[in-house]
py3Dmol code that shows the C-alpha trace and the ligand (Angstrom):
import py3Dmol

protein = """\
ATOM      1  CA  UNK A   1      27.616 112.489 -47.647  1.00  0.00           C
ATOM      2  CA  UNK A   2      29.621 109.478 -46.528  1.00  0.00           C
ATOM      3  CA  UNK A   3      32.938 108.185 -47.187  1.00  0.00           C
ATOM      4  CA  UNK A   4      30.982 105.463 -48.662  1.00  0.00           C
ATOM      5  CA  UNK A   5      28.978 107.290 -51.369  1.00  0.00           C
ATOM      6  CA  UNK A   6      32.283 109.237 -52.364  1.00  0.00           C
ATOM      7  CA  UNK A   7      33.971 106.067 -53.293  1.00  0.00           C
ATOM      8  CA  UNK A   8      31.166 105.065 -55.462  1.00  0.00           C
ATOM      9  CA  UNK A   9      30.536 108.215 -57.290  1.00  0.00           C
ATOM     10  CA  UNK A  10      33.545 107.452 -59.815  1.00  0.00           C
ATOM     11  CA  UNK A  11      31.918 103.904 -60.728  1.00  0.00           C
ATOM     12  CA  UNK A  12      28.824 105.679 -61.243  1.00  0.00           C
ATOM     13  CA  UNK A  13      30.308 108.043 -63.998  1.00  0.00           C
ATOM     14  CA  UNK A  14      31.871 105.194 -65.688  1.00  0.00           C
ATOM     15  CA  UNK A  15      28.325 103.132 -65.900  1.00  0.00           C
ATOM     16  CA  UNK A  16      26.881 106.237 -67.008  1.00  0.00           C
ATOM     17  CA  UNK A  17      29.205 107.074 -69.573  1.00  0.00           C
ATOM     18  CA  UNK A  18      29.466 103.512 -70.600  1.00  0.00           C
ATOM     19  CA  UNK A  19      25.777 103.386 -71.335  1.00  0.00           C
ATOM     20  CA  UNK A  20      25.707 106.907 -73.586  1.00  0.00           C
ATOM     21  CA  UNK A  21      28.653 105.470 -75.393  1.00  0.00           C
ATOM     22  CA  UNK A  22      26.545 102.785 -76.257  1.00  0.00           C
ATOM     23  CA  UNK A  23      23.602 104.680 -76.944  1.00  0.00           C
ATOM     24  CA  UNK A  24      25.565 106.956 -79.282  1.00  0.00           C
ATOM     25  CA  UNK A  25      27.095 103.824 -81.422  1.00  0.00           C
ATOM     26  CA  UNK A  26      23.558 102.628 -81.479  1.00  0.00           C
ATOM     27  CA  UNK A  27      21.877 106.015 -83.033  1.00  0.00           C
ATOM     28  CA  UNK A  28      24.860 106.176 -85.072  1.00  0.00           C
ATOM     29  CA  UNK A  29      24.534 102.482 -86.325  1.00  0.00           C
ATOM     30  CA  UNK A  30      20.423 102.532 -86.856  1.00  0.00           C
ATOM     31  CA  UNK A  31      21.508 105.920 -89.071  1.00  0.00           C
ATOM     32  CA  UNK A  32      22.732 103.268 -91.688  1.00  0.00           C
ATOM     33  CA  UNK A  33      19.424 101.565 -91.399  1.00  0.00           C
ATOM     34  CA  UNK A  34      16.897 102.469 -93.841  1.00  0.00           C
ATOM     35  CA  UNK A  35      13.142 103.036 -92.150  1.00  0.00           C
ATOM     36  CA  UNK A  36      11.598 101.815 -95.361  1.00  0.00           C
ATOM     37  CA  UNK A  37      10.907  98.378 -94.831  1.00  0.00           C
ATOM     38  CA  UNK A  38      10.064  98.153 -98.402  1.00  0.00           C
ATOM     39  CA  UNK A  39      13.302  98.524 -99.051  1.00  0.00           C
ATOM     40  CA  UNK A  40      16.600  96.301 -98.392  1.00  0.00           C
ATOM     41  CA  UNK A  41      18.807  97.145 -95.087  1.00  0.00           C
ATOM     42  CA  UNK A  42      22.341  97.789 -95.033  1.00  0.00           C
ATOM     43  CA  UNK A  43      23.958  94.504 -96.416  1.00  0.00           C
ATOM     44  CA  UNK A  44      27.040  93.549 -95.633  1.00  0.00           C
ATOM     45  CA  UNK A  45      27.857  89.929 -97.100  1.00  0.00           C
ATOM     46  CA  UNK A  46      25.546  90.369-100.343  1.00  0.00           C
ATOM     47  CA  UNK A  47      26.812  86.714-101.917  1.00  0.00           C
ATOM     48  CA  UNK A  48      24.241  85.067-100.066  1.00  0.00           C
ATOM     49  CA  UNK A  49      21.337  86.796-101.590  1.00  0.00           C
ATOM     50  CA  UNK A  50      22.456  87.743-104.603  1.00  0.00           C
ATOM     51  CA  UNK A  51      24.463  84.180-105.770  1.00  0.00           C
ATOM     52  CA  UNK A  52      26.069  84.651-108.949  1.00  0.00           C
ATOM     53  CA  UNK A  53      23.925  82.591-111.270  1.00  0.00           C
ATOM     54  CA  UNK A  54      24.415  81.818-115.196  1.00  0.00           C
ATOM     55  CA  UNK A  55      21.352  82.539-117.267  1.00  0.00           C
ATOM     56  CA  UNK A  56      20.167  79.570-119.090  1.00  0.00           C
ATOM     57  CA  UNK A  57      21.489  80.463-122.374  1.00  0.00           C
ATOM     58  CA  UNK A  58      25.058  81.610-121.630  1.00  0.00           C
ATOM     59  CA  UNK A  59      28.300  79.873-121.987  1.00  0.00           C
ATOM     60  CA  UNK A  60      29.383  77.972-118.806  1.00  0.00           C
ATOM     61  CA  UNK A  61      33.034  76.880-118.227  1.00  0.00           C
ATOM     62  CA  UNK A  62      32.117  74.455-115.267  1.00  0.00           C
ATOM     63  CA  UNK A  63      30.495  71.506-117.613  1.00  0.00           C
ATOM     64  CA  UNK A  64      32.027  69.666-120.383  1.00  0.00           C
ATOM     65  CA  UNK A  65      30.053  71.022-123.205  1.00  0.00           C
ATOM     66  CA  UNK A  66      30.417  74.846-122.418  1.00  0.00           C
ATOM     67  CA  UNK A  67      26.683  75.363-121.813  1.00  0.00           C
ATOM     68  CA  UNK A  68      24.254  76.441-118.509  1.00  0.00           C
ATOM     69  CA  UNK A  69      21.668  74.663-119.675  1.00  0.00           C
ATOM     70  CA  UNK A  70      22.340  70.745-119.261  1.00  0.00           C
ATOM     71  CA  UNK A  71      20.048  68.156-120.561  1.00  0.00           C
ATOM     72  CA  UNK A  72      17.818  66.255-118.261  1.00  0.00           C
ATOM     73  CA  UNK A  73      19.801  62.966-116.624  1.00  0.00           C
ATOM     74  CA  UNK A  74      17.769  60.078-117.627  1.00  0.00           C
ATOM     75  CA  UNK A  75      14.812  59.094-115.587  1.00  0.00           C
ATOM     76  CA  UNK A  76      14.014  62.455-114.274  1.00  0.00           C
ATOM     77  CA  UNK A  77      10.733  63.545-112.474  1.00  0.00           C
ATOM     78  CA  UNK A  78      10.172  66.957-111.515  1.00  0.00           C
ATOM     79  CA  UNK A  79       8.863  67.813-108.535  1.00  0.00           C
ATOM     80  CA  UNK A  80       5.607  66.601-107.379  1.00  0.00           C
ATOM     81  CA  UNK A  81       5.114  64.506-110.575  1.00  0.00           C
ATOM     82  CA  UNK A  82       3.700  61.379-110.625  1.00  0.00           C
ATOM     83  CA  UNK A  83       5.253  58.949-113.244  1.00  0.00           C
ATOM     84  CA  UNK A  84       2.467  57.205-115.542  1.00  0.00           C
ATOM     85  CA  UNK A  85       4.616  54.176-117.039  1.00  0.00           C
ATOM     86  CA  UNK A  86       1.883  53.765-119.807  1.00  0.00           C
ATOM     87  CA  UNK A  87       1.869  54.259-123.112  1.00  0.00           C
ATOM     88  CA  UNK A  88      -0.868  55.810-125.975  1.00  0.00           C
ATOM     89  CA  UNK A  89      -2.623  52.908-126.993  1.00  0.00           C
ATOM     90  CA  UNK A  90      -5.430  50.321-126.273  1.00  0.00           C
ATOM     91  CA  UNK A  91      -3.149  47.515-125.218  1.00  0.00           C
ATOM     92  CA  UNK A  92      -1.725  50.062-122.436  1.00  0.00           C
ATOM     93  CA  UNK A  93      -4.815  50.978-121.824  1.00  0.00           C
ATOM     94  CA  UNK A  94      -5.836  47.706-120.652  1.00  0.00           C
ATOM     95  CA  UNK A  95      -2.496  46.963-119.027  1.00  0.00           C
ATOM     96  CA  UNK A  96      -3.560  50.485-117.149  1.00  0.00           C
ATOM     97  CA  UNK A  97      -6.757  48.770-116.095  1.00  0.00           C
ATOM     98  CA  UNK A  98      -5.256  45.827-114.665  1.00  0.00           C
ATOM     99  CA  UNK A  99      -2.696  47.361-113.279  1.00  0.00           C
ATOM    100  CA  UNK A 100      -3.958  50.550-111.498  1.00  0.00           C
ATOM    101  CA  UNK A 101      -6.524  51.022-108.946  1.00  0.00           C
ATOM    102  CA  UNK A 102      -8.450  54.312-108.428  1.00  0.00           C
ATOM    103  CA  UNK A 103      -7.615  56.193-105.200  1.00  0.00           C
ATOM    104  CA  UNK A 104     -10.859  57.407-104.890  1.00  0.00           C
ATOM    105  CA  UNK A 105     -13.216  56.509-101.883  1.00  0.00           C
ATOM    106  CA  UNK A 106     -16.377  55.981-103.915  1.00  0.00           C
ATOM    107  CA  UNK A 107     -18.402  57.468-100.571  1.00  0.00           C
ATOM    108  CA  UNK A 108     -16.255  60.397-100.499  1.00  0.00           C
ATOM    109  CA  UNK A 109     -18.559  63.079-100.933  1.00  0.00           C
ATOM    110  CA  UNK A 110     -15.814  65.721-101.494  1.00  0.00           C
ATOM    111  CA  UNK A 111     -14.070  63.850-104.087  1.00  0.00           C
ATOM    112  CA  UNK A 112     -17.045  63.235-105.767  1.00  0.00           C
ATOM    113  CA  UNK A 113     -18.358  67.104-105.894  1.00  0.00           C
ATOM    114  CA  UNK A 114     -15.368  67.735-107.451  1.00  0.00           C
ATOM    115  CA  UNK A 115     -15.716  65.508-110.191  1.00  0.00           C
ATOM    116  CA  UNK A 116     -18.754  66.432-111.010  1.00  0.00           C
ATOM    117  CA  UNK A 117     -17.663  69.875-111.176  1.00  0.00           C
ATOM    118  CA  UNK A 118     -14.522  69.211-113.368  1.00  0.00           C
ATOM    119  CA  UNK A 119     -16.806  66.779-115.629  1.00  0.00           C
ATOM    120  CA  UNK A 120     -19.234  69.847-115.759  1.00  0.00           C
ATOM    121  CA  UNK A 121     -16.539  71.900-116.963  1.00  0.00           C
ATOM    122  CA  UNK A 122     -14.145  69.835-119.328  1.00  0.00           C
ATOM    123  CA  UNK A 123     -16.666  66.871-120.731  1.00  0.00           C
ATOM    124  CA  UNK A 124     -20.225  68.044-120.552  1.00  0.00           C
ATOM    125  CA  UNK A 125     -19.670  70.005-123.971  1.00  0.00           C
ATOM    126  CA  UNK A 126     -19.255  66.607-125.856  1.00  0.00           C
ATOM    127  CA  UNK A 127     -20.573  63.494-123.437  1.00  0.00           C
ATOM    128  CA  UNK A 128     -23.884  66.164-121.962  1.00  0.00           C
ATOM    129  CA  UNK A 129     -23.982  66.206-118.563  1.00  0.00           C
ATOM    130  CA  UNK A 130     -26.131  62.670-118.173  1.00  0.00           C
ATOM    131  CA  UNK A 131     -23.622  60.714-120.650  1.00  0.00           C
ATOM    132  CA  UNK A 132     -25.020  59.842-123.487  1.00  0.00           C
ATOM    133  CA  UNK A 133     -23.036  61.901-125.756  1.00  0.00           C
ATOM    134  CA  UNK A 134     -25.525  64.630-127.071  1.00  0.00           C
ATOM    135  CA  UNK A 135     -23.021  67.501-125.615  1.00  0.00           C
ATOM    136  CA  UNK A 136     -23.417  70.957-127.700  1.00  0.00           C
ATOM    137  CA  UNK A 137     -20.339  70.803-129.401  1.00  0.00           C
ATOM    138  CA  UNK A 138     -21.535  67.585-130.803  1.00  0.00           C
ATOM    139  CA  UNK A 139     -24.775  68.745-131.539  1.00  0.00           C
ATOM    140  CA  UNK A 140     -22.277  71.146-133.941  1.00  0.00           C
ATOM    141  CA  UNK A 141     -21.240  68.314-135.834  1.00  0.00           C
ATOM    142  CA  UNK A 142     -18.577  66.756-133.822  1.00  0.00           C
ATOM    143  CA  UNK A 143     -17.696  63.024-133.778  1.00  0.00           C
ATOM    144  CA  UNK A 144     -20.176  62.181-131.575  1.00  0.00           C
ATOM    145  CA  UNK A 145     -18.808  59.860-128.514  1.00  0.00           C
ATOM    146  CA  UNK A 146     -20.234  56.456-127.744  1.00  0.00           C
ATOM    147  CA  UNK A 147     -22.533  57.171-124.723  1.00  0.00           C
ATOM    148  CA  UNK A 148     -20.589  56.539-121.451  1.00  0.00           C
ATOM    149  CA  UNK A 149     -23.835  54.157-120.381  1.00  0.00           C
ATOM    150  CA  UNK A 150     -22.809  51.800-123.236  1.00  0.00           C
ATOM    151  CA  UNK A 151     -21.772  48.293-122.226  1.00  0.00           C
ATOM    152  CA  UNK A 152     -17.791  49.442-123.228  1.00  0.00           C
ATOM    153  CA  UNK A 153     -17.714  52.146-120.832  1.00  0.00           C
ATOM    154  CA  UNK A 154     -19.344  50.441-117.942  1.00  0.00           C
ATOM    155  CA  UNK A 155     -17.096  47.718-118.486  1.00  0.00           C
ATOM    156  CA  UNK A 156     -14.335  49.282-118.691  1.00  0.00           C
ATOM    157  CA  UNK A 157     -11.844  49.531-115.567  1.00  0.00           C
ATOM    158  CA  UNK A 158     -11.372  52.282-113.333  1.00  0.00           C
ATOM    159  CA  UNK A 159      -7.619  52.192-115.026  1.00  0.00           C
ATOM    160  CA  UNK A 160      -8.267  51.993-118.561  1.00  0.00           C
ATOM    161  CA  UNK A 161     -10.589  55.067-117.945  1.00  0.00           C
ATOM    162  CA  UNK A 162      -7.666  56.793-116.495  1.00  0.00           C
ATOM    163  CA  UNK A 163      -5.596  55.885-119.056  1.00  0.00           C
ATOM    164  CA  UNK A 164      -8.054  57.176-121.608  1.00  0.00           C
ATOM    165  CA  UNK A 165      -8.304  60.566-120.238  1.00  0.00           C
ATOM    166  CA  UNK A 166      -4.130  60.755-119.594  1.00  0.00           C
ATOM    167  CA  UNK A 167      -3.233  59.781-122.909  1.00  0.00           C
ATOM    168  CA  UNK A 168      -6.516  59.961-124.855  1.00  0.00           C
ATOM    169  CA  UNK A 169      -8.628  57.537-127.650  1.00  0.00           C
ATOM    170  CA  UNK A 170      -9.001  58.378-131.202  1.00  0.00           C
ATOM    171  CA  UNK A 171     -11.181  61.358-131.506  1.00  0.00           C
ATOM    172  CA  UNK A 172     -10.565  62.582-127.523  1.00  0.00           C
ATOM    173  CA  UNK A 173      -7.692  64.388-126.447  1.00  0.00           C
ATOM    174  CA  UNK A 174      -5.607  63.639-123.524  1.00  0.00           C
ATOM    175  CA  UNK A 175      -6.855  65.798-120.254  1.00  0.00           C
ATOM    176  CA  UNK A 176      -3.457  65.548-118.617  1.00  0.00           C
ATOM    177  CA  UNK A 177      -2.705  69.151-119.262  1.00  0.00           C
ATOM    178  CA  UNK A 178      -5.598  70.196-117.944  1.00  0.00           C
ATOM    179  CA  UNK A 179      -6.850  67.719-114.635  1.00  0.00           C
ATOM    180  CA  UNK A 180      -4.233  66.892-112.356  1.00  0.00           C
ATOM    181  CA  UNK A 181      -3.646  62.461-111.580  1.00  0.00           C
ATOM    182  CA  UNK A 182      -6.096  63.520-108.823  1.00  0.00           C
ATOM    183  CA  UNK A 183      -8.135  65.223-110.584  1.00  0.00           C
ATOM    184  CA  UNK A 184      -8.694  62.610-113.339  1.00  0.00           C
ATOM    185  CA  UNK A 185      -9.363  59.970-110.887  1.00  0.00           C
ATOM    186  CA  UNK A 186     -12.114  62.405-109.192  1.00  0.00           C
ATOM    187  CA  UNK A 187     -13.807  62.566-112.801  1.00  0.00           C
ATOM    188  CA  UNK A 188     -13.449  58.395-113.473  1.00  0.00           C
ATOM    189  CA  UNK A 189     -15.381  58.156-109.954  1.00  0.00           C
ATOM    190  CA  UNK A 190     -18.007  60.937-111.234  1.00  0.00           C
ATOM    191  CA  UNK A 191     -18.378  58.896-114.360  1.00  0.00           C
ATOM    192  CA  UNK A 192     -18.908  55.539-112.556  1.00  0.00           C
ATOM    193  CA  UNK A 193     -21.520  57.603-110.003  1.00  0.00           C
ATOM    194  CA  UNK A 194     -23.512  58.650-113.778  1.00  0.00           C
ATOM    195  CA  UNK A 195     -23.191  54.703-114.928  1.00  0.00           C
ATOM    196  CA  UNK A 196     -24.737  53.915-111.538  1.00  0.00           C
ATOM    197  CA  UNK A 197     -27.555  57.199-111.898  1.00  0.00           C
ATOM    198  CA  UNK A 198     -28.276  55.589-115.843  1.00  0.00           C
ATOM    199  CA  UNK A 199     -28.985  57.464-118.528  1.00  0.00           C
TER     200      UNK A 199
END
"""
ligand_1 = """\
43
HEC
C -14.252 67.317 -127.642
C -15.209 66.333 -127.214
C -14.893 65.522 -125.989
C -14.609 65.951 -124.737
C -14.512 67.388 -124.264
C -14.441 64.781 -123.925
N -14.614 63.667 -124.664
Fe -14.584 61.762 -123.984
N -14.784 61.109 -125.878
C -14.968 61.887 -126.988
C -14.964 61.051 -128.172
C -15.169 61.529 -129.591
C -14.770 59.738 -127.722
C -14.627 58.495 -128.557
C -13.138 58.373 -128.816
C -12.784 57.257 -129.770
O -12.744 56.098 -129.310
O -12.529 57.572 -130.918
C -14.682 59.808 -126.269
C -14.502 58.718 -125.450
C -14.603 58.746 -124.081
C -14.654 57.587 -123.226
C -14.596 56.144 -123.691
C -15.906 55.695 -124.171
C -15.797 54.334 -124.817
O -16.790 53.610 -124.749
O -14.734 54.019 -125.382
C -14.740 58.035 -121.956
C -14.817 57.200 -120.680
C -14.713 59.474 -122.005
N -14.627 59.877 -123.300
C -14.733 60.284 -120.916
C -14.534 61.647 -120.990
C -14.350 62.485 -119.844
C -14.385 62.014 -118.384
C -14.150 63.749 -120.306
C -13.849 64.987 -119.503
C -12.601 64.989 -118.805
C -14.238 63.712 -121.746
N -14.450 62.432 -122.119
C -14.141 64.810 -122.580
C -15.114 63.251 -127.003
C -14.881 64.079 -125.940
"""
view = py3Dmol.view(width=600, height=400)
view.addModel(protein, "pdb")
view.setStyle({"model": 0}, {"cartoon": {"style": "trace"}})
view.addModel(ligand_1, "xyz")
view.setStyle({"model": 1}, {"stick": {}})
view.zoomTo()
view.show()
């Protein structure tokens, strides 16, 4: 052995023993740690994921009335809505017509598969799957619709159509609850495509 490797022996040890010590905290730390990942590690600073939040129906000393719940500021829209500025009524309806233009691509293939599928689903049972208002339900005795082949509905703008099937006419209901803006617009370009087809 030389002089040399006697002088580093002592650095050795302390590299050594510097690494188990660091080893051991390790172990010693990952014993806190749960295995489970279906279950929550160690937390330390919790406020982050569990904020203190007032329930909707509980007193609340930070706004003027004392209440969580705070009514909505005026002119609103929640997320991802799209406003319709229109009114129930023919004369919006026809403000509607002149004043909106369908999205729609009539030689979009897509869009137009899915009209025809929504039509299938929500309008078939009253305007039959051609138009011409023979669906079952009215077969059962309900109003029966004018037939969408009929000089009014082929006249009648892409808009007003919209309108119509957002805020409803007479004896039909509105469809907003249950076809999105999109979706309405895909069923006005199915309905065009069966004006085109004839009855
Ligand atoms: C429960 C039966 C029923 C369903 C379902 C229904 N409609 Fe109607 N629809 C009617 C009736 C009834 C009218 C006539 C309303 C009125 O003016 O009193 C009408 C009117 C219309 C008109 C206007 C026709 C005109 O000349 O004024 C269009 C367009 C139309 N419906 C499209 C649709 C579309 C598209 C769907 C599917 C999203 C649908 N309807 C679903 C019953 C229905």
């Amino acid at each position: 052995m030389t002089r040399e490797d006697a002088r580093l022996r002592p650095r050795h040890l302390a590299l050594v023993g510097g690494t188990l010590a660091v080893c051991l905290v390790l172990a010693a730390l990952s014993g806190l740690t749960r295995p489970d990942p279906a279950r929550r590690n160690l937390e330390v600073f919790t406020e982050m994921a569990y904020s203190r939040a007032y329930e909707s129906f509980t007193p609340n000393p930070w706004f003027a009335d004392g209440k969580t719940l705070q009514p909505l500021q005026e002119g609103v829209v929640p997320r991802g809505a799209r406003p319709f500025p229109y009114g129930d009524g023919p004369e919006e309806a026809e403000r509607a017509g002149r004043e909106l233009a369908s999205p729609v691509d009539p030689a979009d293939r897509d869009a137009l598969a899915a009209g025809a599928e929504l039509y299938r689903v929500f309008c078939v049972v009253c305007h039959d799957a051609r138009g011409r208002g023979e669906g079952p339900v009215v077969l059962r005795g309900f109003p029966p619709p004018p037939s969408l082949h009929a000089d009014r509905a082929r006249g009648m703008p892409d808009g007003t159509m919209f309108h119509l099937l957002t805020r409803g006419q007479g004896n039909m209901a509105s469809y907003a609850a249950q076809l999105s803006p999109d979706e309405r617009w895909q069923v006005v370009a199915h309905v065009r495509s069966l004006q085109q087809e004839g009855p």
